[in-house]
PQR file with spaces between the fields and no chain letter, atoms N, CA, C, O and H, PARSE charges and radii, in Angstrom:
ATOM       1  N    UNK     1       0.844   -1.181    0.000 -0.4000 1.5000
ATOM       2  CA   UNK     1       0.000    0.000    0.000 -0.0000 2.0000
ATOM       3  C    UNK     1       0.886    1.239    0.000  0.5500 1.7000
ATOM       4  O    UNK     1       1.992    1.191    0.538 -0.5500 1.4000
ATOM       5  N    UNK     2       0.376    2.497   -0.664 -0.4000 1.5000
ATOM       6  CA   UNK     2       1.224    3.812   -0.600 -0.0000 2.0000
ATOM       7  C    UNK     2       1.462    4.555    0.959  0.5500 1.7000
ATOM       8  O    UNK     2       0.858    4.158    1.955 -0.5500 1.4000
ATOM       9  H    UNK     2      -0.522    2.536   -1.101  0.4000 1.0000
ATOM      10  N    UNK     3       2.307    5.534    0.977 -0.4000 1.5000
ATOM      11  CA   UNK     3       1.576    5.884    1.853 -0.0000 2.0000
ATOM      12  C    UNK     3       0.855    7.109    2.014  0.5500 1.7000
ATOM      13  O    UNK     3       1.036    7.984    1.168 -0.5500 1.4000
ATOM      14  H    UNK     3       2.797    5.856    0.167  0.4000 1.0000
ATOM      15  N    UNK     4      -0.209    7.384    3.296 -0.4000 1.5000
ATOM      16  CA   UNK     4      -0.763    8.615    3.296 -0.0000 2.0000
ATOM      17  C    UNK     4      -0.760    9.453    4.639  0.5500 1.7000
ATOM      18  O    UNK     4      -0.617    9.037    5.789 -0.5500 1.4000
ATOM      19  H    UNK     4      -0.356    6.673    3.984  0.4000 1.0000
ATOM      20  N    UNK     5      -0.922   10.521    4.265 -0.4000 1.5000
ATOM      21  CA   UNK     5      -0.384   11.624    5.343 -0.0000 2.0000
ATOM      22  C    UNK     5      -1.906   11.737    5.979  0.5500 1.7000
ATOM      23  O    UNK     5      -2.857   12.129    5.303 -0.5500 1.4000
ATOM      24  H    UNK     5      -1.038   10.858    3.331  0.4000 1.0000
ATOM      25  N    UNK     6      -2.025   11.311    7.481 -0.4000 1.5000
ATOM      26  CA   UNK     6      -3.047   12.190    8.448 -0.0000 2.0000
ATOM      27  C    UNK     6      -2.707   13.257    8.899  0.5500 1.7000
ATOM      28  O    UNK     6      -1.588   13.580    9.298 -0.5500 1.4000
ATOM      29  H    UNK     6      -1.252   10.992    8.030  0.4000 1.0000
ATOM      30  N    UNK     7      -4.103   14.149    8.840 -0.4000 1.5000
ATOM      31  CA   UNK     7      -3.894   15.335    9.617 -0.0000 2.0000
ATOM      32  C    UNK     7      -4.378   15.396   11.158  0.5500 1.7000
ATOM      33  O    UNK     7      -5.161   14.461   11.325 -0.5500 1.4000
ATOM      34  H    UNK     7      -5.012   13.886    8.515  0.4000 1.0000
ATOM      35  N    UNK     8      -4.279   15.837   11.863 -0.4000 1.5000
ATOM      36  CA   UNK     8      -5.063   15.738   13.477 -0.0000 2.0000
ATOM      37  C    UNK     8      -4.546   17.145   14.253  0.5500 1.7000
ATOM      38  O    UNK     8      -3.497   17.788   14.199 -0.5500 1.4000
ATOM      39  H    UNK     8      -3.643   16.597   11.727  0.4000 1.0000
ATOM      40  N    UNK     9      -5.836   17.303   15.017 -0.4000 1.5000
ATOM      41  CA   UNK     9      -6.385   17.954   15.863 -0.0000 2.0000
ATOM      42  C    UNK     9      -6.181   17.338   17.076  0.5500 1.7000
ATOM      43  O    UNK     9      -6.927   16.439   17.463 -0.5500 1.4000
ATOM      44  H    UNK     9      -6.688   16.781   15.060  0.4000 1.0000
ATOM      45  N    UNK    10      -5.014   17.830   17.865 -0.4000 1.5000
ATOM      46  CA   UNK    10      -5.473   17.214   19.622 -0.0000 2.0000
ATOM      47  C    UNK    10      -5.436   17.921   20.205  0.5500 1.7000
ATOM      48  O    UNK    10      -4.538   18.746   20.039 -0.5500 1.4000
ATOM      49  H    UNK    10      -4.407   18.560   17.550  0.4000 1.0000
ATOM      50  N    UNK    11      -6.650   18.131   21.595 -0.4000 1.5000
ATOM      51  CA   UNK    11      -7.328   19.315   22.324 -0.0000 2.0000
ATOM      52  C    UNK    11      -6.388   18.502   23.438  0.5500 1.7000
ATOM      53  O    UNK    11      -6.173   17.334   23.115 -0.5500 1.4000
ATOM      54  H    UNK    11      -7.379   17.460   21.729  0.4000 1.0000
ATOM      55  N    UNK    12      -5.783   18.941   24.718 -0.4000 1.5000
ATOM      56  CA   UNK    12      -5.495   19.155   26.023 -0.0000 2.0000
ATOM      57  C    UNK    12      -6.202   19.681   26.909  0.5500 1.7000
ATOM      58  O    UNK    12      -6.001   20.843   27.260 -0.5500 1.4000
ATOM      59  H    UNK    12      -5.958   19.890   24.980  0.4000 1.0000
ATOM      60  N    UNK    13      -7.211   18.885   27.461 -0.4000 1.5000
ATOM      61  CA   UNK    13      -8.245   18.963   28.227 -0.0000 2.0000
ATOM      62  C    UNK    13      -8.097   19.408   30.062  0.5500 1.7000
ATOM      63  O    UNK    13      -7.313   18.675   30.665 -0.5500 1.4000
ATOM      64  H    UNK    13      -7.374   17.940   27.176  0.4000 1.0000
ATOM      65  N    UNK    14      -8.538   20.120   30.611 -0.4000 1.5000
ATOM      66  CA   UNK    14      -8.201   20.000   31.819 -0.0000 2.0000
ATOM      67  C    UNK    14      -8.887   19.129   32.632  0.5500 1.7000
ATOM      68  O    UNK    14     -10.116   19.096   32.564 -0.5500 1.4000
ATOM      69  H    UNK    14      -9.175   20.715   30.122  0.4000 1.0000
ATOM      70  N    UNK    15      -8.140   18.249   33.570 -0.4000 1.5000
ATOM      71  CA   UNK    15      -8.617   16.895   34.803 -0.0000 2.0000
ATOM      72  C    UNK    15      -7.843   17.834   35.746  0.5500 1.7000
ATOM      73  O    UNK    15      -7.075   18.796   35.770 -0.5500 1.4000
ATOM      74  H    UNK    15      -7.141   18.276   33.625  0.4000 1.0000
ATOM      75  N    UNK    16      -8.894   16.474   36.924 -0.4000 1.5000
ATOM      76  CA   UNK    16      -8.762   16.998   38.220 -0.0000 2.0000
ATOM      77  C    UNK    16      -7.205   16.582   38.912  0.5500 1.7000
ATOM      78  O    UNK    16      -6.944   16.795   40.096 -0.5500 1.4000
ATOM      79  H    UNK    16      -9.517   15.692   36.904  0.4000 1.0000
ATOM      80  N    UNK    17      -6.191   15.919   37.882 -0.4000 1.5000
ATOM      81  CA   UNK    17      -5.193   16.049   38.216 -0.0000 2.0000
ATOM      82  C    UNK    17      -4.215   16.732   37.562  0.5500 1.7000
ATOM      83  O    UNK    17      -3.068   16.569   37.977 -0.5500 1.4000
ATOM      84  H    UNK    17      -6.403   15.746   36.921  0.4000 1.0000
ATOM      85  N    UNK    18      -4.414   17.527   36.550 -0.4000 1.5000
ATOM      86  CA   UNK    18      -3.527   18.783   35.713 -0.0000 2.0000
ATOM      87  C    UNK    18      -4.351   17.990   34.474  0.5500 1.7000
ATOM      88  O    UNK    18      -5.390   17.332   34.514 -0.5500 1.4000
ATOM      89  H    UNK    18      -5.346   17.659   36.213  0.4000 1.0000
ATOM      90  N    UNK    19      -3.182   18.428   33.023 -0.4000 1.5000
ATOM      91  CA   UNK    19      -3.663   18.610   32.230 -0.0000 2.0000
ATOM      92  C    UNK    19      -3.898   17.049   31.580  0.5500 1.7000
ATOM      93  O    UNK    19      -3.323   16.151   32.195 -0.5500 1.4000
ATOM      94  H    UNK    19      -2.337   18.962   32.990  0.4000 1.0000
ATOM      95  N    UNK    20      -4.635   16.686   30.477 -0.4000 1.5000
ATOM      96  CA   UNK    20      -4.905   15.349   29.841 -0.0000 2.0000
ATOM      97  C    UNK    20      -5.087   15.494   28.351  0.5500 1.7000
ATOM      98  O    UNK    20      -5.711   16.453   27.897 -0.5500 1.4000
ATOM      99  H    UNK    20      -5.102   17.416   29.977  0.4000 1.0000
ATOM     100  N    UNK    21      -4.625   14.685   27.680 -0.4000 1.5000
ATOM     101  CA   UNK    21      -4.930   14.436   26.122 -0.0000 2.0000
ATOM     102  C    UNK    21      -6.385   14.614   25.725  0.5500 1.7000
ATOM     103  O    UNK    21      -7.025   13.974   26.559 -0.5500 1.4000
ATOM     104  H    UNK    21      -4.118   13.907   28.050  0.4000 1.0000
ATOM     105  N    UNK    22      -7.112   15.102   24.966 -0.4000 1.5000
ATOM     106  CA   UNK    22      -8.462   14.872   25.021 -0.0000 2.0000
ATOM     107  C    UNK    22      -8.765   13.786   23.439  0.5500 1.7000
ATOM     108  O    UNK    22      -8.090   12.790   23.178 -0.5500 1.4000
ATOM     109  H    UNK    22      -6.592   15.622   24.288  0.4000 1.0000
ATOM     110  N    UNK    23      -9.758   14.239   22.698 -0.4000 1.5000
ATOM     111  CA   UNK    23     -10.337   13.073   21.720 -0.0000 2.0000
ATOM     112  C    UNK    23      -9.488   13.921   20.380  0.5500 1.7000
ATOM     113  O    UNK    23      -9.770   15.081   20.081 -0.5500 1.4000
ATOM     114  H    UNK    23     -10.306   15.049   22.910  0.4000 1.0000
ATOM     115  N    UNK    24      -8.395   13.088   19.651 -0.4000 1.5000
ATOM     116  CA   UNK    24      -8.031   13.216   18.269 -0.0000 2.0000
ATOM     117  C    UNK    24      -8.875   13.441   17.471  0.5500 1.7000
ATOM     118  O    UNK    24      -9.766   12.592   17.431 -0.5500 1.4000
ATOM     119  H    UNK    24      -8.166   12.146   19.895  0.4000 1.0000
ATOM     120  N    UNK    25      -9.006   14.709   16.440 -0.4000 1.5000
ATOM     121  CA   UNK    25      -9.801   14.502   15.473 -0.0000 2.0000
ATOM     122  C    UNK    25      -9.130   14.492   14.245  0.5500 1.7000
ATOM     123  O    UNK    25      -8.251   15.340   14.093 -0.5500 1.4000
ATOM     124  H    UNK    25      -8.283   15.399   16.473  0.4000 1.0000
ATOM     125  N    UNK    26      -9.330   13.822   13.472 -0.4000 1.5000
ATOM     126  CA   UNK    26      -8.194   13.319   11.959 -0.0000 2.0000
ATOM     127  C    UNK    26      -9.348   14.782   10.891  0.5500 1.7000
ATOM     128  O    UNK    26     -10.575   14.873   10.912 -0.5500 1.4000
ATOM     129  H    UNK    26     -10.044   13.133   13.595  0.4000 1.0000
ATOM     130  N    UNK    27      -8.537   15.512   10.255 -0.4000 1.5000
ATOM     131  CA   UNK    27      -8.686   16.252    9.077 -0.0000 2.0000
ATOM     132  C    UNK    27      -8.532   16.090    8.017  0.5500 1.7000
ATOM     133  O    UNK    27      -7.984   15.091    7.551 -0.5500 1.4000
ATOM     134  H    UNK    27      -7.540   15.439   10.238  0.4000 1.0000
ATOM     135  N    UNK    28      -8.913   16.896    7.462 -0.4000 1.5000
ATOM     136  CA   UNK    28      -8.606   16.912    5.542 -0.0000 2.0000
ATOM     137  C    UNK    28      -7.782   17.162    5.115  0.5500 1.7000
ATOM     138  O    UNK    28      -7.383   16.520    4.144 -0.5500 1.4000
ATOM     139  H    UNK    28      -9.359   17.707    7.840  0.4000 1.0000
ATOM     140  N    UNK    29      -6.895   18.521    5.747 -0.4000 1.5000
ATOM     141  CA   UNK    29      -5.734   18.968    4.941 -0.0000 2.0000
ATOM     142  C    UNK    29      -5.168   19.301    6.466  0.5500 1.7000
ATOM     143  O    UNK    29      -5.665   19.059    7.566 -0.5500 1.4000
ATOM     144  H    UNK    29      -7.218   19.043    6.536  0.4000 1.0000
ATOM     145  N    UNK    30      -4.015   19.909    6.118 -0.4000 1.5000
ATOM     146  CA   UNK    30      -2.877   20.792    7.195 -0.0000 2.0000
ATOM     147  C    UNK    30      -3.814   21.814    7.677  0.5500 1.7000
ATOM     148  O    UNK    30      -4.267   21.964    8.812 -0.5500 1.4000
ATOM     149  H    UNK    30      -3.611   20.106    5.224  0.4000 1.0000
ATOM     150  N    UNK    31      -4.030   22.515    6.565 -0.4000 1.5000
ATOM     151  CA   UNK    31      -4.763   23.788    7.241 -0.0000 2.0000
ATOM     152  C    UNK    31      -5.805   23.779    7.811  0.5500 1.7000
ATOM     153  O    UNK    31      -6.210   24.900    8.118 -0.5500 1.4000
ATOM     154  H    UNK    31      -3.662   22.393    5.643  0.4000 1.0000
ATOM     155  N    UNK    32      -6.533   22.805    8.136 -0.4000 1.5000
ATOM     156  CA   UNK    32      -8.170   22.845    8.249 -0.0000 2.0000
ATOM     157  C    UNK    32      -7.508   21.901    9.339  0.5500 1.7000
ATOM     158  O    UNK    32      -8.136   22.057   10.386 -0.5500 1.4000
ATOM     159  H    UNK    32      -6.204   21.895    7.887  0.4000 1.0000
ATOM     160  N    UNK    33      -6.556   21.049    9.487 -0.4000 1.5000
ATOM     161  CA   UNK    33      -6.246   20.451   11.437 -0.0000 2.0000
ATOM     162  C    UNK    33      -5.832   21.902   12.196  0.5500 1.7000
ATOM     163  O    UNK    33      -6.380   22.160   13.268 -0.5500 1.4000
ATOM     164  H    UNK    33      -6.046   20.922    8.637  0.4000 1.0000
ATOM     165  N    UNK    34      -5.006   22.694   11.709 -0.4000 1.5000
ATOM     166  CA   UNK    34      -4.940   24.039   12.582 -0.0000 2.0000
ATOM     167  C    UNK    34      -6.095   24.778   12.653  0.5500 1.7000
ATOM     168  O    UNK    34      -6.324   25.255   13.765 -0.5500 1.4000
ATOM     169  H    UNK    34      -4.561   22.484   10.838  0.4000 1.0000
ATOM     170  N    UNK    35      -6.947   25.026   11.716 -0.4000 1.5000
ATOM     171  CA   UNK    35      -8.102   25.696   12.039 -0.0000 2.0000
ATOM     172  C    UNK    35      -9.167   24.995   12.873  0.5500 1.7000
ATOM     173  O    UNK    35     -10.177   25.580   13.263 -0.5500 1.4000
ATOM     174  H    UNK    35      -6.761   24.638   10.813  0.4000 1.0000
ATOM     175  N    UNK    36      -8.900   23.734   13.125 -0.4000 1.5000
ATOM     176  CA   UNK    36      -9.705   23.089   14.392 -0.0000 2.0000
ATOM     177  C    UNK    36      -8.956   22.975   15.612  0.5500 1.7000
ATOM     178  O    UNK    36      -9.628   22.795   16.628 -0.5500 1.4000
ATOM     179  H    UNK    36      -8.079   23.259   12.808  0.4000 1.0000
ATOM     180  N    UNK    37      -7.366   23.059   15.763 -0.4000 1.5000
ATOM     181  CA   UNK    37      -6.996   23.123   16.471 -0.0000 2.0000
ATOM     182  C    UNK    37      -7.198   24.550   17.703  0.5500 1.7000
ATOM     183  O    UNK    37      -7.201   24.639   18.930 -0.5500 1.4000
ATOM     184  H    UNK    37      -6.820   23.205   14.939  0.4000 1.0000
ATOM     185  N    UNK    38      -7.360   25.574   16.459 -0.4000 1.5000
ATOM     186  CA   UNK    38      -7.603   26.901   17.189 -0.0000 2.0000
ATOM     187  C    UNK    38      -9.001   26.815   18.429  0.5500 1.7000
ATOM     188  O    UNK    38      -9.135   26.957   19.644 -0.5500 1.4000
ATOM     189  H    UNK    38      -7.357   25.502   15.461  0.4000 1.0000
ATOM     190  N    UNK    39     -10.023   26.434   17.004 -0.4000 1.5000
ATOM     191  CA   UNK    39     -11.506   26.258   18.096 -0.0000 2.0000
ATOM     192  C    UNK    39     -11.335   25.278   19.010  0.5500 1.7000
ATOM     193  O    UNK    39     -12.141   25.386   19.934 -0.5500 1.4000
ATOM     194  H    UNK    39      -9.914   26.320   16.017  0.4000 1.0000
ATOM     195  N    UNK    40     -10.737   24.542   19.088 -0.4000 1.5000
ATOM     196  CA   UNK    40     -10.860   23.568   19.903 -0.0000 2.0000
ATOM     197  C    UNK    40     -10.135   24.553   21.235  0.5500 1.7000
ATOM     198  O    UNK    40     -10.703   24.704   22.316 -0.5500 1.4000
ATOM     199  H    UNK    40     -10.083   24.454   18.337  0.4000 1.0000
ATOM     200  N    UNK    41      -9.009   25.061   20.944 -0.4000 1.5000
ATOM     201  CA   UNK    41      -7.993   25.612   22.173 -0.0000 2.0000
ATOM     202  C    UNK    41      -9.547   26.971   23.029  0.5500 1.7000
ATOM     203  O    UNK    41      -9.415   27.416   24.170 -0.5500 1.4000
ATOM     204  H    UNK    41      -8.548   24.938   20.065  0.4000 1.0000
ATOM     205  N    UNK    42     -10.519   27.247   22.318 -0.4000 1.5000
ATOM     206  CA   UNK    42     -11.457   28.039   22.632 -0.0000 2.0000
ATOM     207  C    UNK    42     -12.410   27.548   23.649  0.5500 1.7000
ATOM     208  O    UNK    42     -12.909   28.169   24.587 -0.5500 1.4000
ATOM     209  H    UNK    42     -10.626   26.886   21.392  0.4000 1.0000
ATOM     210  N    UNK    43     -12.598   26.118   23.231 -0.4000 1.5000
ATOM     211  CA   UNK    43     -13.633   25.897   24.014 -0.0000 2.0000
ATOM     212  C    UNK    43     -13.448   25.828   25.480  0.5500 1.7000
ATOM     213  O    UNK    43     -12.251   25.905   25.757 -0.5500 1.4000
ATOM     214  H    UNK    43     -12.193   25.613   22.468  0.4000 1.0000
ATOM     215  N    UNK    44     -14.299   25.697   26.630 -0.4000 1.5000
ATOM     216  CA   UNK    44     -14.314   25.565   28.375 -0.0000 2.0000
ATOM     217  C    UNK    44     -13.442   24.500   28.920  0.5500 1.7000
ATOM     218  O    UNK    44     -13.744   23.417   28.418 -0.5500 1.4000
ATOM     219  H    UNK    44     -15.271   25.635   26.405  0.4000 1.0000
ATOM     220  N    UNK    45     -12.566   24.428   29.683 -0.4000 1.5000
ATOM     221  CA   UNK    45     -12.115   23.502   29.868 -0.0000 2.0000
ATOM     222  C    UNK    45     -10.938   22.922   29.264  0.5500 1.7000
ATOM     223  O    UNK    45     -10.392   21.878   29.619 -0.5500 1.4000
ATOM     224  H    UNK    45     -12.321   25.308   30.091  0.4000 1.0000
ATOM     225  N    UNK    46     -10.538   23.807   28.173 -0.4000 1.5000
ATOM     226  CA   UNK    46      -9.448   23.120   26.921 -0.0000 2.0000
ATOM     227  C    UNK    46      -8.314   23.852   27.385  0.5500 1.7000
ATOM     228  O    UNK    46      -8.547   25.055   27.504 -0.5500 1.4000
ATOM     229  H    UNK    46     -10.982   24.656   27.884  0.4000 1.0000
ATOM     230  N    UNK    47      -7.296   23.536   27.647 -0.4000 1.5000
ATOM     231  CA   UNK    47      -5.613   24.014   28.099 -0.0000 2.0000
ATOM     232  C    UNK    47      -5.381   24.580   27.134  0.5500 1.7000
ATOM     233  O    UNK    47      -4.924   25.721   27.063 -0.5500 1.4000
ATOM     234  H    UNK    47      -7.107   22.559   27.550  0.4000 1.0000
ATOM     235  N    UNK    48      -5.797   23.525   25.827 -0.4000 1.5000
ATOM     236  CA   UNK    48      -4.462   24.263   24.353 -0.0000 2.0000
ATOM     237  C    UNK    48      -4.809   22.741   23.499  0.5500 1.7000
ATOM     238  O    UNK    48      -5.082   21.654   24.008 -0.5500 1.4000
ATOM     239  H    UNK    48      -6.168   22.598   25.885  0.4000 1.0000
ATOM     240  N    UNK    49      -4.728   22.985   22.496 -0.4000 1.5000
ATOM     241  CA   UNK    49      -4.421   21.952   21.520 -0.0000 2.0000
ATOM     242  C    UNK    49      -3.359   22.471   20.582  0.5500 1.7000
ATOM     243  O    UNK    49      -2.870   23.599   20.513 -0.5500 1.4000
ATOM     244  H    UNK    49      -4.506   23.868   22.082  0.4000 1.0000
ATOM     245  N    UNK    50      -2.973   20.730   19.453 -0.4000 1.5000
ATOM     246  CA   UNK    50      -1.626   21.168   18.481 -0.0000 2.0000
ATOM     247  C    UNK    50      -2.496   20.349   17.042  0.5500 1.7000
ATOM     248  O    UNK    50      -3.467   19.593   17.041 -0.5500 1.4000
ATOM     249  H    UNK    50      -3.371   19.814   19.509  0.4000 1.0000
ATOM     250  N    UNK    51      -1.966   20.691   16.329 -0.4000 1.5000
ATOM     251  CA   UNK    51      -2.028   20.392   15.120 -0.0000 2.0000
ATOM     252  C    UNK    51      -1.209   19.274   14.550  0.5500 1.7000
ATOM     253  O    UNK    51      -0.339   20.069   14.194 -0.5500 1.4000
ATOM     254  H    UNK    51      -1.177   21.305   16.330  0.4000 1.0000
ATOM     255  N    UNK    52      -0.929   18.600   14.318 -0.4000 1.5000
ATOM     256  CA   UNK    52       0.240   17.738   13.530 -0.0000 2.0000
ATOM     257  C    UNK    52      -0.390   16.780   12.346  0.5500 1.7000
ATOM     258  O    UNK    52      -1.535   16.408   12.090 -0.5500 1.4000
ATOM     259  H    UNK    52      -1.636   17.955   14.607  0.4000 1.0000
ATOM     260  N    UNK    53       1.044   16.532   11.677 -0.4000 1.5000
ATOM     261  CA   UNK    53       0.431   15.515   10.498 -0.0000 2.0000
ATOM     262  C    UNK    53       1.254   14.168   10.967  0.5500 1.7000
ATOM     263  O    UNK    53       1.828   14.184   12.056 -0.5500 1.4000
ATOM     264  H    UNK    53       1.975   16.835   11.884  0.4000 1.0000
ATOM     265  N    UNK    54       1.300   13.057   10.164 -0.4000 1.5000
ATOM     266  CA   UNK    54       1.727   11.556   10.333 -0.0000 2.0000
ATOM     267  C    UNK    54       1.801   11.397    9.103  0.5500 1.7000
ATOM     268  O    UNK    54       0.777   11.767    8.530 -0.5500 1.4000
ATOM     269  H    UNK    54       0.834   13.044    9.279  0.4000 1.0000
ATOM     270  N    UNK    55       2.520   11.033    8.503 -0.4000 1.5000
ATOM     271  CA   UNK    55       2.485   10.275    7.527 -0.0000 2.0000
ATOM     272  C    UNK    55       3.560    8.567    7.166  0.5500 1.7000
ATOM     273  O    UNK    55       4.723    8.527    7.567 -0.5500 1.4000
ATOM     274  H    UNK    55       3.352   10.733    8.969  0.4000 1.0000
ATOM     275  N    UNK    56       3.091    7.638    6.590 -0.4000 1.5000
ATOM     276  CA   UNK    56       3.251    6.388    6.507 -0.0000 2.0000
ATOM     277  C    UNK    56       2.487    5.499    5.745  0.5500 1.7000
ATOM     278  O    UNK    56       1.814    5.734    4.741 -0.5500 1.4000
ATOM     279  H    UNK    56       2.146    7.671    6.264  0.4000 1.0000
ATOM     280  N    UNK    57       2.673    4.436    6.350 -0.4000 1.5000
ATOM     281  CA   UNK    57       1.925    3.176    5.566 -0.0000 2.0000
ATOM     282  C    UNK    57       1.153    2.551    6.239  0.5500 1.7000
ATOM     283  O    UNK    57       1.709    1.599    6.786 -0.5500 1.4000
ATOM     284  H    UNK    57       3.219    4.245    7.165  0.4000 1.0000
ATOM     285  N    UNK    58      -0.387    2.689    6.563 -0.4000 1.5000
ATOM     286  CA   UNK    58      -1.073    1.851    7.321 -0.0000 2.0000
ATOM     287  C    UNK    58      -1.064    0.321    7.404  0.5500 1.7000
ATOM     288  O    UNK    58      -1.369   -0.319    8.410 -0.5500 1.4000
ATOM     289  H    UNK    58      -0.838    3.463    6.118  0.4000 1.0000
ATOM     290  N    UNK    59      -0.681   -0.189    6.229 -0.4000 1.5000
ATOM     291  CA   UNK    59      -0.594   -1.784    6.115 -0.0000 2.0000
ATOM     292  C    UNK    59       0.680   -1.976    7.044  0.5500 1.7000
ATOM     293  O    UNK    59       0.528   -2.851    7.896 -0.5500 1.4000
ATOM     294  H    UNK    59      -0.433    0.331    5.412  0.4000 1.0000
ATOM     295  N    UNK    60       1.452   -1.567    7.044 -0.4000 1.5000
ATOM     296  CA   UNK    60       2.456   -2.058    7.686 -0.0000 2.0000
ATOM     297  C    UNK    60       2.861   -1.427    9.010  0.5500 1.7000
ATOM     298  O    UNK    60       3.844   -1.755    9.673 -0.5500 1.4000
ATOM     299  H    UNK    60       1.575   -0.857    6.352  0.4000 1.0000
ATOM     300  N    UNK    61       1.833   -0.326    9.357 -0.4000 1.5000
ATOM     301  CA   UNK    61       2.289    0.572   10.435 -0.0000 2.0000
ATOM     302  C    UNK    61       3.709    0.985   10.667  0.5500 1.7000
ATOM     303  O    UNK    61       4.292    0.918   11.749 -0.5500 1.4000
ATOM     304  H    UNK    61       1.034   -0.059    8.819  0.4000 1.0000
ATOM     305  N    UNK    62       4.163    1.384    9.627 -0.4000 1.5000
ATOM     306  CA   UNK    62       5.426    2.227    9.595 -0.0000 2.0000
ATOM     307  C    UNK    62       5.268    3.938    9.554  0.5500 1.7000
ATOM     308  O    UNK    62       5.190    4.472    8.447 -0.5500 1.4000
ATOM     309  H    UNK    62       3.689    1.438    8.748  0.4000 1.0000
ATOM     310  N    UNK    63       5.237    4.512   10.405 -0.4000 1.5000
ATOM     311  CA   UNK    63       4.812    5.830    9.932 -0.0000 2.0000
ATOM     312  C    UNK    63       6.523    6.788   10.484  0.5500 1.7000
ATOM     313  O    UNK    63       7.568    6.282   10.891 -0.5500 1.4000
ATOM     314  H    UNK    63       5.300    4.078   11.303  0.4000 1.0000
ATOM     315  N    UNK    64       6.138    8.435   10.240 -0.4000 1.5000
ATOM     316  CA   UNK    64       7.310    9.409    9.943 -0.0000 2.0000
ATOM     317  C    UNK    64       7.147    9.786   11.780  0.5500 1.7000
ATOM     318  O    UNK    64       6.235    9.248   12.408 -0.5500 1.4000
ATOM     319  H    UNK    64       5.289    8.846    9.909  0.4000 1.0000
ATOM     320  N    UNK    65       7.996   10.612   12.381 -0.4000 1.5000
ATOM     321  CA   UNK    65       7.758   10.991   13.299 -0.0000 2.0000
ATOM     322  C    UNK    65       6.679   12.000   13.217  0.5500 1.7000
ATOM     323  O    UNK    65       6.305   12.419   12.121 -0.5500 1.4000
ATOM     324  H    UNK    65       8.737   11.048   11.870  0.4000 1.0000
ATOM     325  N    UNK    66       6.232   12.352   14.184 -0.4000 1.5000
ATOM     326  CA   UNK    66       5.229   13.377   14.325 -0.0000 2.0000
ATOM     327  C    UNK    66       5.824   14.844   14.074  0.5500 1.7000
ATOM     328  O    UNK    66       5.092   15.830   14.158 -0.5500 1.4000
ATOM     329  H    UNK    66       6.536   12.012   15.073  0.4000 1.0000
């Protein structure tokens, strides 16, 4: 199989013991994971989120660093 680049959205949620990963959301392009990354850093409760891409080979789970 080729490989293909994910985009993602991850929000940093605040818990009652500091901060926590919250729910990944996979995107369409680069720009549209940062433009969810922003709203997401908006909403109640959210520390901050980042943007990043992955890219690799799902058949073989070889992927690039983050």
């Amino acid at each position: 199989m080729s490989e293909v680049t994910y985009y993602v959205a991850l929000p940093f949620v605040m818990a009652d013991d500091g901060v926590a990963p919250g729910e990944a959301m996979e995107c369409l392009s680069a720009n549209a994971s940062v433009m969810r990354a922003e709203a997401l850093s908006r909403k109640p409760r959210c520390a901050g989120a980042v943007a990043f891409s992955r890219t690799g080979d799902p058949s073989s789970g070889d992927f690039d660093r983050c």
